[in-house]
ZASE-878921 format. One record per residue (C-alpha): x, y, z; residue in three letters. Coordinates in steps of 0.1 Angstrom, whole numbers, padded with zeros to 4 digits, always signed. Example, Ala and Ser with C-alpha at 12.3 -4.5 7.8 and 13.67 -1.06 7.14 Angstrom:
<rs>
+0123-0045+0078ala +0137-0011+0071ser 
</rs>
This chain:
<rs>
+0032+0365-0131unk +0053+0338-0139unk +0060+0305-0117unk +0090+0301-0095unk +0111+0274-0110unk +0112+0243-0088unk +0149+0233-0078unk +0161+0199-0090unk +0155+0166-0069unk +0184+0165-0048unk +0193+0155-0014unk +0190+0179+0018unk +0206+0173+0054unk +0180+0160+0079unk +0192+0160+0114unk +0214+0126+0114unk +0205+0114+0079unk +0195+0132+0041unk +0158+0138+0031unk +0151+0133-0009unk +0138+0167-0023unk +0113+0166-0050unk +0097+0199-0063unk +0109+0214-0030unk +0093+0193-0005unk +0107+0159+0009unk +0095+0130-0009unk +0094+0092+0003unk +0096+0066-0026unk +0071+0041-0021unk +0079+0021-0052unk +0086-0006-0072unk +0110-0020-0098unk +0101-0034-0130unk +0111-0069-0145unk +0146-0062-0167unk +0126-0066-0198unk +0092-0050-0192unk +0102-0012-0200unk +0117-0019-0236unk +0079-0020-0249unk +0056+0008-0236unk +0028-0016-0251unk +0037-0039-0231unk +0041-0021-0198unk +0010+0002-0205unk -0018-0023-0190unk +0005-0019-0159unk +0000+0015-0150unk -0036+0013-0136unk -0019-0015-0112unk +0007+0009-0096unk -0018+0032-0085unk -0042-0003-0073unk -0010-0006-0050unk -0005+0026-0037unk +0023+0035-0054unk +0041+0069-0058unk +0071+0058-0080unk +0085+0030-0107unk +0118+0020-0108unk +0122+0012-0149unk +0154+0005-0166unk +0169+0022-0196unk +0196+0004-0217unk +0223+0013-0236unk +0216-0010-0264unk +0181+0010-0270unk +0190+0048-0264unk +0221+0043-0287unk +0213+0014-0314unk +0242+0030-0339unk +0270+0045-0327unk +0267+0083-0323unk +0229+0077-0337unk +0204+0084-0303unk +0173+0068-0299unk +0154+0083-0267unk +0114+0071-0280unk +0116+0044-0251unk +0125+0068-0227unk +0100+0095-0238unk +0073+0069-0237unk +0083+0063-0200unk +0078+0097-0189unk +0046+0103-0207unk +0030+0076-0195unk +0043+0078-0155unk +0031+0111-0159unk -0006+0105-0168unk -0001+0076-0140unk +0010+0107-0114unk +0040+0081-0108unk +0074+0094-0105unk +0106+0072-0119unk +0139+0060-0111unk +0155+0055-0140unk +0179+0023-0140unk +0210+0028-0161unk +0216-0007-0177unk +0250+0000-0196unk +0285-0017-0196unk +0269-0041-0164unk +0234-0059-0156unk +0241-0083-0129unk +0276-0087-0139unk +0273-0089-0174unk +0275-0069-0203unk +0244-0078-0218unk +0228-0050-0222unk +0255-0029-0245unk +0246-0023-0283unk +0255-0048-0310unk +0286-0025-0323unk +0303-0026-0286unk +0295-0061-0282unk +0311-0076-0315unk +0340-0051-0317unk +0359-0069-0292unk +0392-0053-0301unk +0382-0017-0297unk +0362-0028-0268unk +0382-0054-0249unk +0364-0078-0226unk +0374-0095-0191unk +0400-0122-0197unk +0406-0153-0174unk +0447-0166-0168unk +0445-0186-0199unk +0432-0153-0222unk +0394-0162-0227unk +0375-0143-0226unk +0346-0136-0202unk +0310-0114-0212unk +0318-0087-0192unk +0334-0054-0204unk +0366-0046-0182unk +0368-0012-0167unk +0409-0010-0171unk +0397-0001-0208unk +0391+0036-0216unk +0374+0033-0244unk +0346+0011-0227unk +0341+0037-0202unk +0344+0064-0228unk +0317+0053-0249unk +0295+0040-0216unk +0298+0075-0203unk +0294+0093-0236unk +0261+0078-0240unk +0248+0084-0203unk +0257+0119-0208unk +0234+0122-0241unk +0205+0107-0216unk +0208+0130-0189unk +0211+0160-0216unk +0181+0144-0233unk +0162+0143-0202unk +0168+0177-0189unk +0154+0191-0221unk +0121+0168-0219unk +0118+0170-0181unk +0140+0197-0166unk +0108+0218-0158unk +0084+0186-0144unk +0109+0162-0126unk +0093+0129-0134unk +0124+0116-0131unk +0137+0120-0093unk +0170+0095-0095unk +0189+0075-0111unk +0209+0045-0109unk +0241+0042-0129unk +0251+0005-0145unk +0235-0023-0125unk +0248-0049-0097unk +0283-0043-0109unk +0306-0073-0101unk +0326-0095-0112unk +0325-0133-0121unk +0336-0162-0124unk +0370-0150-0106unk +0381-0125-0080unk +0397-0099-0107unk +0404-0095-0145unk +0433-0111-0157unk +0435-0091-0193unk +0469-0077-0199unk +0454-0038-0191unk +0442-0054-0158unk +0476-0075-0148unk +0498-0042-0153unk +0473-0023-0132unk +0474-0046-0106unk +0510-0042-0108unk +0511-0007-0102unk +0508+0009-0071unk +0474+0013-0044unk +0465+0052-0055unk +0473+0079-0029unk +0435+0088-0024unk +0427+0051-0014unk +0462+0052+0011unk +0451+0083+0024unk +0417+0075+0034unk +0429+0041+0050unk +0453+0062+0067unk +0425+0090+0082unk +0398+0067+0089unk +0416+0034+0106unk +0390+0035+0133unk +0360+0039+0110unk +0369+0014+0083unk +0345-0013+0074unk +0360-0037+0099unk +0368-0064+0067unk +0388-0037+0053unk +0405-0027+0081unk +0416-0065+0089unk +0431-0072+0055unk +0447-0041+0057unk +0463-0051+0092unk +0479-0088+0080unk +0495-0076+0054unk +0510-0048+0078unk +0494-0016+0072unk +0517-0005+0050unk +0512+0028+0035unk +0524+0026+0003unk +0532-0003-0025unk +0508-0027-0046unk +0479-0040-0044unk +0493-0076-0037unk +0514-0059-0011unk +0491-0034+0008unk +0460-0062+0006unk +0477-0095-0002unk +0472-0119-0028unk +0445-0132-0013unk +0408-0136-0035unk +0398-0110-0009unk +0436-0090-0014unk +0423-0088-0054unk +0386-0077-0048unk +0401-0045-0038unk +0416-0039-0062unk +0391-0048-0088unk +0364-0027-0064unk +0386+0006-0072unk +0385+0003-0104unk +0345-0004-0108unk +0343+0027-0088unk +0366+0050-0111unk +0346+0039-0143unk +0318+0044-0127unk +0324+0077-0109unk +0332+0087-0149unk +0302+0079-0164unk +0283+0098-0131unk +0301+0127-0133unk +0294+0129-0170unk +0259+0125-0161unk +0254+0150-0141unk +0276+0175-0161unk +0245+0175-0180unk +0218+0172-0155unk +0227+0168-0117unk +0200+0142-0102unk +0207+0126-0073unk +0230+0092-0085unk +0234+0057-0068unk +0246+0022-0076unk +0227-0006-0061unk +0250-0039-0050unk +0242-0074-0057unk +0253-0090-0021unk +0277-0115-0009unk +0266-0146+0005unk +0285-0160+0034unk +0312-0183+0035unk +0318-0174-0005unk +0346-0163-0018unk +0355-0134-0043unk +0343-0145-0080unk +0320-0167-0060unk +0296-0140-0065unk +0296-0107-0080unk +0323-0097-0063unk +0339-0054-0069unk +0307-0043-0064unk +0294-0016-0035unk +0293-0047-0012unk +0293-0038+0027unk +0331-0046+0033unk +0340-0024+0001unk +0319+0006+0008unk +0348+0028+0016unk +0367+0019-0012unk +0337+0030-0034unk +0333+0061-0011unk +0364+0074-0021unk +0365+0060-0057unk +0334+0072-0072unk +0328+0103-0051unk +0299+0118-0077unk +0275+0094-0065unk +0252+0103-0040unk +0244+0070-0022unk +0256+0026-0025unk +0221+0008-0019unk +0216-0029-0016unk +0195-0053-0033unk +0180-0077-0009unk +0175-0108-0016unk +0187-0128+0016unk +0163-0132+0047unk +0188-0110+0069unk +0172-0081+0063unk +0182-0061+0089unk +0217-0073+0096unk +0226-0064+0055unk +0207-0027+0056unk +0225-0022+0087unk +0257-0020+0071unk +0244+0008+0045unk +0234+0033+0071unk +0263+0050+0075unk +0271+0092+0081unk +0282+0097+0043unk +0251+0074+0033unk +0218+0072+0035unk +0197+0044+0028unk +0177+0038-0006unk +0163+0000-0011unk +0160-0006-0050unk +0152-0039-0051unk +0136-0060-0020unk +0134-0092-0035unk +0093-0098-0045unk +0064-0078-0033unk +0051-0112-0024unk +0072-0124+0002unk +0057-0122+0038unk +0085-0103+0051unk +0075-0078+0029unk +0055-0054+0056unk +0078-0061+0083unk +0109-0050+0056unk +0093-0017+0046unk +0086-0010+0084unk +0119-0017+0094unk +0137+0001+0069unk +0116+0034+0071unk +0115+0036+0112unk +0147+0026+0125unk +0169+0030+0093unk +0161+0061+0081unk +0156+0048+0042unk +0145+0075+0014unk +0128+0044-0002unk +0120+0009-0004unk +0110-0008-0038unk +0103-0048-0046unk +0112-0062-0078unk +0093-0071-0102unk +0062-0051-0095unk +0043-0055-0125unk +0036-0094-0115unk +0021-0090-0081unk -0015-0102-0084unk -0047-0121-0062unk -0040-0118-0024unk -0006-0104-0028unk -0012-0073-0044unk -0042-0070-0022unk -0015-0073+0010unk +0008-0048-0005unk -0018-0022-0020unk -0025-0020+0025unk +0009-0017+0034unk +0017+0013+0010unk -0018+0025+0013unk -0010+0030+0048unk +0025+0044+0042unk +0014+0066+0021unk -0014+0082+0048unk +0021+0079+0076unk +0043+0096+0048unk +0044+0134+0058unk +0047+0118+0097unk +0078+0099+0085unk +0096+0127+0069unk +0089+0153+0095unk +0108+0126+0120unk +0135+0112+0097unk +0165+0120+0115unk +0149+0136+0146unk +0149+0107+0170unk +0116+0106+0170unk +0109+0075+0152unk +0116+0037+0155unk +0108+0007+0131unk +0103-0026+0146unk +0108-0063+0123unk +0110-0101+0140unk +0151-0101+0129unk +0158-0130+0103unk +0192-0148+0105unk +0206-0165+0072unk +0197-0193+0077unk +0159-0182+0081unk +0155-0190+0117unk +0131-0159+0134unk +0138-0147+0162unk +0103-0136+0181unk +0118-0124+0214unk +0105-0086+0220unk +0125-0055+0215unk +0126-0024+0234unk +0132+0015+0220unk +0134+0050+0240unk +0111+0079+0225unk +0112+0108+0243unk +0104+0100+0282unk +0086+0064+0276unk +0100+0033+0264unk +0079+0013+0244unk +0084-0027+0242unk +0072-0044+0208unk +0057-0082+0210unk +0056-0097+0178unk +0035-0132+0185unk +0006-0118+0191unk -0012-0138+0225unk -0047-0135+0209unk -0041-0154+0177unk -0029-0190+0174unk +0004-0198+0170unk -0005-0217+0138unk -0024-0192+0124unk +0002-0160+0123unk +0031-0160+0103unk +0057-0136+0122unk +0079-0133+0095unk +0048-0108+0081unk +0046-0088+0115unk +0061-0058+0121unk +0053-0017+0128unk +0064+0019+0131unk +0063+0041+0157unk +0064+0080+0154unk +0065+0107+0181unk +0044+0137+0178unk +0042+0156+0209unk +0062+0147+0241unk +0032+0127+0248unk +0017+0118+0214unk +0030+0092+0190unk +0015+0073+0164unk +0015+0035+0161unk +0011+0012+0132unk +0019-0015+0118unk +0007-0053+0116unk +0007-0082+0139unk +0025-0068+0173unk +0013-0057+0208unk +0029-0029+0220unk +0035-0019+0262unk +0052+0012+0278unk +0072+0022+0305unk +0085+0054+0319unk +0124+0060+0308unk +0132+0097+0326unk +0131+0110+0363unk +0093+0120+0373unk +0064+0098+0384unk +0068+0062+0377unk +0043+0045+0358unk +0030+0052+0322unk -0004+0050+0313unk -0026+0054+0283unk -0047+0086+0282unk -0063+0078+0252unk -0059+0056+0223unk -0080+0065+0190unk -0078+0045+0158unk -0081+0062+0131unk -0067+0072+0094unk -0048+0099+0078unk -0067+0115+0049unk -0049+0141+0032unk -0028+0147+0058unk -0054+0155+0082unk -0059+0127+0112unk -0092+0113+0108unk -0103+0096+0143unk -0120+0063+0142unk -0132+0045+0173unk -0114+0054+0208unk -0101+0020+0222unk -0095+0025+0258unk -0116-0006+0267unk -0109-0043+0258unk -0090-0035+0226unk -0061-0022+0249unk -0069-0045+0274unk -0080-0015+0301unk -0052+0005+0291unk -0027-0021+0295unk -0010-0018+0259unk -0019-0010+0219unk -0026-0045+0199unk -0027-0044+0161unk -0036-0079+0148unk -0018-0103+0123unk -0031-0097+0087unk -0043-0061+0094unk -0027-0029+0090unk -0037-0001+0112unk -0027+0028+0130unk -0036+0043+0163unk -0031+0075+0177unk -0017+0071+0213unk -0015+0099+0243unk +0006+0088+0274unk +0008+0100+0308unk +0025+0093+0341unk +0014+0088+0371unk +0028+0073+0409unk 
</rs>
């Protein structure tokens, strides 16, 4: 008899966010990103393998250029990408391909030799005085043309060599688009579109969703009157701010072309992943256009073929920037979480899967992580991937909270505990942990997950926090712990370990998991008067 053909990864409704379908069951990437170079030599990148599965692993995040699958124009070249999927595949690691074409981190640096010395058929970004700037402008068509022609050969290439296995889950199209040194192009194809007038769709959803706007948006759009019609220097102003509007809807049409050419050939899920603003700079102060917070909505409504905006984080306000991305018509995917080696780490990866909902959360640079560090990180996935089937059976549900010490800017921690309602207990999360000198934890690493099973069961784990209950609904009123086992999941099964209802929770006073552990204890709760 023959086998049922899988459907294609794609993304499913889950209560109040989107699971990631793999193979026809929900799949949580627990990955990592590769250095920009390391994929353009499998030789290279083959002693690496044995390491991903070392860190508990389930997927890579590996760029493909532009330059490499199409060398001569019209001429494809798809060895590179072959070699990646063979070799993920004997590693049982899925990928997220990275689509470095027109833009890397700004640049065009990545486009083949014909594109980048044919300057007249494929114009560059100009500055007021006509120089011009290494990045290809999107005003041009034949720059998306040819950007989008060769995507499409990919995705066609890659249905035909893993249409049937789905090594390949998603992929991200171009890379931290933005643009630099100034707030918008200044070519003569850019100055006559910035001339023209704001398109009706962008008008029209300004117009439907005033309330809703990213509130940035919205207040540029109220001082220069809320008009509903006109330029772009009328409608937003002239303003750096007024012209990163305008240069954000154009990033998103050439880039909702090359998607939708994509997935005319193969329909994976799609995202573009946003280099972020730092405070206090202006537009062309950093990569400015790109799916930043305050220009998600233009980039909703300008590229509507992709399927979620993601950040890269590299700033300590972790949860104040993922915040922003969580969002009904998106759902959170982390490409890029700075290094794997980085304290905050653990408490990132906790935070974004319990109280953000994420599909996945991947450092950068995964290939360099070595000594303690990859030691650190092969615990934290290891015990994400045993929580895994618990975190996508609650995703959505309300049945699941992630606790972090929150990070400001300027790297000051704030250690005060947090509170969250499951069900009818509140739980209260301590992250300095009273057992353990002050000088020897490092909060910035603590952090945990918490995941109801039953309306008195939940799960606990995490690192470095102590956790207490109270009763939240009518009915007797003080909570208890019944029981409290640690224990392990192995193959989805719940292994028990030791039952800790003596001094480990302090006579049933709360659940302690210790700095520079990770752990997880299965916890019953009752009531009583």
């Amino acid at each position: 008899m023959p086998a049922v053909a899988k459907s294609l990864p794609h993304l499913a409704p889950q209560g109040t966010t989107q699971q990631l379908i793999v193979d026809d069951q929900p799949f949580l990437i627990i990955g990592g990103e590769l250095g920009n170079s390391t994929a353009s030599s499998l030789d290279y990148l083959r002693p690496h393998w044995k390491l991903f599965n070392e860190l508990n692993m389930n997927t890579v995040l590996a760029p493909v250029s532009w330059e490499m699958v199409e060398p001569v124009e019209g001429k494809f070249d798809f060895a590179i990408l072959d070699g990646l999927i063979r070799d993920a595949r004997a590693a049982n690691q899925r990928l997220v391909l990275l689509w470095f074409g027109a833009w890397k981190n700004s640049m065009s640096s990545y486009v083949p030799a014909w594109v980048k010395r044919d300057q007249a058929r494929f114009p560059r970004v100009a500055l007021p005085s006509g120089r011009g700037v290494e990045i290809l402008t999107p005003f041009s068509s034949a720059n998306r043309n040819a950007d989008a022609r060769a995507f499409a050969a990919m995705m066609a290439h890659l249905k035909q060599v893993d249409g049937d296995r789905h090594t390949v889950v998603m992929v991200q199209v171009e890379n931290e688009i933005g643009m630099l040194p100034l707030a918008r192009d200044h070519s003569a194809l850019a100055n006559a579109a910035y001339a023209g007038p704001v398109p009706d769709r962008l008008m029209q959803h300004l117009a439907a969703n005033r309330d809703r706007l990213e509130p940035e948006l919205r207040r540029l759009w109220d001082m220069n009157g809320s008009r509903m019609s006109g330029t772009w220097a009328e409608v937003f102003g002239t303003s750096t701010w007024g012209q990163e509007v305008f240069t954000a809807w154009f990033f998103a049409e050439y880039t909702e072309a090359v998607t939708a050419a994509g997935k005319a050939q193969y329909a994976l899920p799609m995202y573009v992943n946003a280099a972020l603003n730092r405070p206090a700079k202006e537009p062309g102060e950093y990569p400015s256009g790109g799916p930043v917070p305050h220009l998600l909505d233009v980039w909703k409504v300008g590229a509507p073929s992709l399927d979620m905006l993601s950040p890269d984080l590299y700033f300590p306000n972790f949860r104040e920037l993922t915040s922003r991305f969580v969002r009904p018509d998106n759902v959170l995917f982390i490409p890029e979480a700075n290094n794997a080696g980085r304290p905050e780490t653990a408490g990132d990866a906790f935070h974004a899967f319990g109280a953000l909902q994420a599909i996945g959360f991947s450092p950068f640079a995964i290939e360099s992580i070595t000594g303690a560090q990859k030691e650190q990180l092969s615990k934290l996935y290891g015990l994400l991937r045993q929580l895994s089937p618990l975190i996508l059976s609650a995703r959505g549900t309300g049945r699941m909270a992630g606790f972090r010490p929150n990070i400001l800017f300027d790297n000051t921690v704030l250690e005060a505990p947090e509170s969250v309602v499951l069900g009818d207990y509140k739980f209260t999360v301590t992250y300095v942990d009273p057992w353990t000198p002050k000088a020897d934890q490092n909060t910035r690493a603590h952090g945990g997950i918490i995941i109801q099973a039953g309306p008195e069961e939940f799960y606990i784990a995490g690192s470095g926090i102590t956790v207490t209950f109270d009763t939240a609904t009518p009915g007797p009123a003080v909570a208890g712990i019944d029981s409290a086992w640690e224990g392990r999941f192995e193959k989805g099964s719940w292994v028990p370990g030791r039952l800790m209802n003596g001094d480990q929770t302090h006579q049933g006073r709360h659940v302690r998991l210790p700095p520079n552990e990770y752990a997880v204890q299965k916890v019953t709760l009752y009531r009583y008067q």
